[in-house]
N, C-alpha and C positions, 0 to 999 in steps of 0.2 A: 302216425306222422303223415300232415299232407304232401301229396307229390302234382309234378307237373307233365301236362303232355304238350309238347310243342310242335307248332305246326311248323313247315320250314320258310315260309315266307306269309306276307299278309296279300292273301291272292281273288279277293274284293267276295269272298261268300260272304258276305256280311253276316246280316241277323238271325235267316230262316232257314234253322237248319237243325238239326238234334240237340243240342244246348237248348234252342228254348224251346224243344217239346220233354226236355229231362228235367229240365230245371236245374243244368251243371254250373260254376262257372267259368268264363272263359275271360282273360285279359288282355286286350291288345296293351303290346308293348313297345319300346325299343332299349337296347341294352343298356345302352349309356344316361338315359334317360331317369333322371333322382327322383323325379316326379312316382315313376312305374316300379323304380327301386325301391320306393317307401310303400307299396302295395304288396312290393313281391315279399316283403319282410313281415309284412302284415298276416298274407297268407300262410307264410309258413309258419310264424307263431301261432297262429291259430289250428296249422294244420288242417289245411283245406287242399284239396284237391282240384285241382283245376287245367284248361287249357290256355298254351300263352299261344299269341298270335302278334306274329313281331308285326310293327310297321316302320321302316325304315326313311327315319326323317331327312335325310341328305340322300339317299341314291335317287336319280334321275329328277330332282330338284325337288323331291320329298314327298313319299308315298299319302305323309297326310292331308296334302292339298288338294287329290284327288278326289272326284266329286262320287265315288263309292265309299271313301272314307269318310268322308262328310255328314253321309248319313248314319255311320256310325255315332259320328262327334263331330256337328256343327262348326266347332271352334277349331278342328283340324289339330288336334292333341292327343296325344298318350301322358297317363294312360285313359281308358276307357272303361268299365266292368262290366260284361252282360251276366246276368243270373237272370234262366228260363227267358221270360218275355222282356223284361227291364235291362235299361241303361242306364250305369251310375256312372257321373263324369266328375272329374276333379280328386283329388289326391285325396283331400283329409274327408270330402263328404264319402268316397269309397273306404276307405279305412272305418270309418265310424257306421255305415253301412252293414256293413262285416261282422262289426264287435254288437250290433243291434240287435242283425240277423242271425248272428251264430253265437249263442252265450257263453259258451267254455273258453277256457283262457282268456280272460277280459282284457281288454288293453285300454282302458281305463280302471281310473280306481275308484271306490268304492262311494265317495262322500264329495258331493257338490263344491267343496271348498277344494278339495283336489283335482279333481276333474277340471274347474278354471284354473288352475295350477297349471298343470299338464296340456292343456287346451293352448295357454297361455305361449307356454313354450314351442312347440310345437307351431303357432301362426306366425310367431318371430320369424322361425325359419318360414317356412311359406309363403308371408305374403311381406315381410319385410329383404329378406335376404337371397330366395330364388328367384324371383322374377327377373330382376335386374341384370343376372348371366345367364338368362333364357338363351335359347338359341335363334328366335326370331328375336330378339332384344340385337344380340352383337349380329346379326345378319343388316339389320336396319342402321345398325352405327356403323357398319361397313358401306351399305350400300345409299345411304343419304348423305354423310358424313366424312364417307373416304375413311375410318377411323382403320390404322394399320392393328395387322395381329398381336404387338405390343402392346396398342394402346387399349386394343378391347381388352388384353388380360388384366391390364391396369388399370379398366372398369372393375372388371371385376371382385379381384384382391380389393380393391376401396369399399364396396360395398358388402364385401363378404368380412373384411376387417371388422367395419361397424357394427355388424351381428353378432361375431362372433362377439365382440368385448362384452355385449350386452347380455350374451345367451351363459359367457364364464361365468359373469357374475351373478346371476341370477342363479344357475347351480352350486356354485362355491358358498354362496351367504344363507341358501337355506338348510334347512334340517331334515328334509324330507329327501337331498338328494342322497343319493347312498350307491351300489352298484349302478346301477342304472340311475336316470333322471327322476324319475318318482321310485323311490322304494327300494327293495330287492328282486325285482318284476319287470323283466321288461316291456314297455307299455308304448303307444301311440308317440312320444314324445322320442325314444328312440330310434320304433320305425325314421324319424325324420331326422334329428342327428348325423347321423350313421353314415345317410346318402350326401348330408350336406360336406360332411368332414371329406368324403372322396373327390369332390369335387373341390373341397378345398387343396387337396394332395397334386389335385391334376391341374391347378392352375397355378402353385406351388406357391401358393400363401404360406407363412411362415406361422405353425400352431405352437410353434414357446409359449408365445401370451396363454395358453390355452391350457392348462392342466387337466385341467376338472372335466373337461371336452375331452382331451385325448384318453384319460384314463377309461371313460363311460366308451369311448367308442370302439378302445381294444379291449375291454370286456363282451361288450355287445358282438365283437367279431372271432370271440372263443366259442359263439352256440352255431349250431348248423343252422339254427333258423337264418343266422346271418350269413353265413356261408356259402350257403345254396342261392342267396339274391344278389352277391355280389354282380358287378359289369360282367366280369370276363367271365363268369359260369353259365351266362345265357346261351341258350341256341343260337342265337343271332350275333353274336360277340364276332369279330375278324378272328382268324388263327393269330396264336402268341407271336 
């Protein structure tokens, strides 16, 4: 079983430093962060061993804007992945990284017609459903817009609704869905799920519509893989 070492804050050693003379990996992160959440799920289904390195996107107007973190990640995001001399950036190219670089426990399946399945689901959430309650997303609708903290949740619930309807159906109607989103296996597709459903809890969208969602998501949160990546289990998490 992989485990994590965590640093206690992101204190700018960047890239050159025993990680990339070991070839360990290490992931900047931050806790609340779905994006690093669906990494941290990642690793631990694979059971990988690694360092987290929190970066703390709101203290002091956000450690990632910082021009040490930059050179980490240009685009001022977590999460990030070093492994030895490499930078892998963005959520689903690290998870698929992962499952390239290290073959046990695949988190894809097996056959090209699944795999765009799985792929499928999976960029719903991503590039359809997260972006849009980013936190520079509602940072710019507050701060262009004046939009009040009601009105940003109720960006959000609208667009996180439309996903969800689309993401039920898509697992309810096929045959392939079963415990998890593809299979009896939990795969790439859950990694992402998982983190979206918490964010749907904490903006307090209402998941009735959602069976098929909620059922895959408290299975998913019966294995320690998912329990270990939860928000509040990080290092960096505030006290309860």
């Amino acid at each position: 079983m992989g485990g994590v070492e965590a640093r206690p804050a992101f204190d700018g050693e960047g890239v050159e430093d025993n990680v990339m003379v070991s070839g360990g990996l290490r992931l900047y992160s931050y806790w609340r962060s779905s994006a690093a959440y669906r990494v941290r799920i990642a690793l631990n289904l694979k059971r990988l061993d690694y360092e987290l390195v929190p970066v703390h996107l709101v203290r002091d107007g956000g450690e990632q804007h910082g021009a040490t973190f930059r050179k980490v990640n240009p685009q001022g995001l977590v999460p990030t992945l070093q492994h030895g001399q490499r930078l892998v950036r963005q959520s689903m190219a690290i998870i698929e990284y992962l499952d390239e670089t290290f073959a046990d426990r695949p988190l894809l399946p097996a056959t090209a017609r699944d795999r765009a399945r799985v792929r499928g689901l999976a960029q719903l959430i991503a590039c359809d459903m997260h972006p849009l309650g980013n936190l520079r997303v509602l940072q710019h609708l507050e701060r262009e817009f004046g939009a009040t903290t009601e009105q940003r949740e109720a960006w959000i619930r609208h667009w996180m609704a439309l996903g969800f309807d689309a993401l039920e159906a898509l697992l309810a109607e096929s045959p392939s869905t079963a415990d998890f989103c593809e299979g009896e296996r939990p795969g790439l597709a859950d990694c992402l799920l998982v983190p979206q459903v918490y964010n749907a809890r904490r903006f307090r969208l209402d998941l009735t519509p959602y069976p098929t969602v909620r059922r895959i998501d408290a299975h998913c949160l019966t294995l320690a893989a998912f329990q270990r990546a939860v928000p509040e289990a990080q290092p960096d998490a505030p006290p309860a």
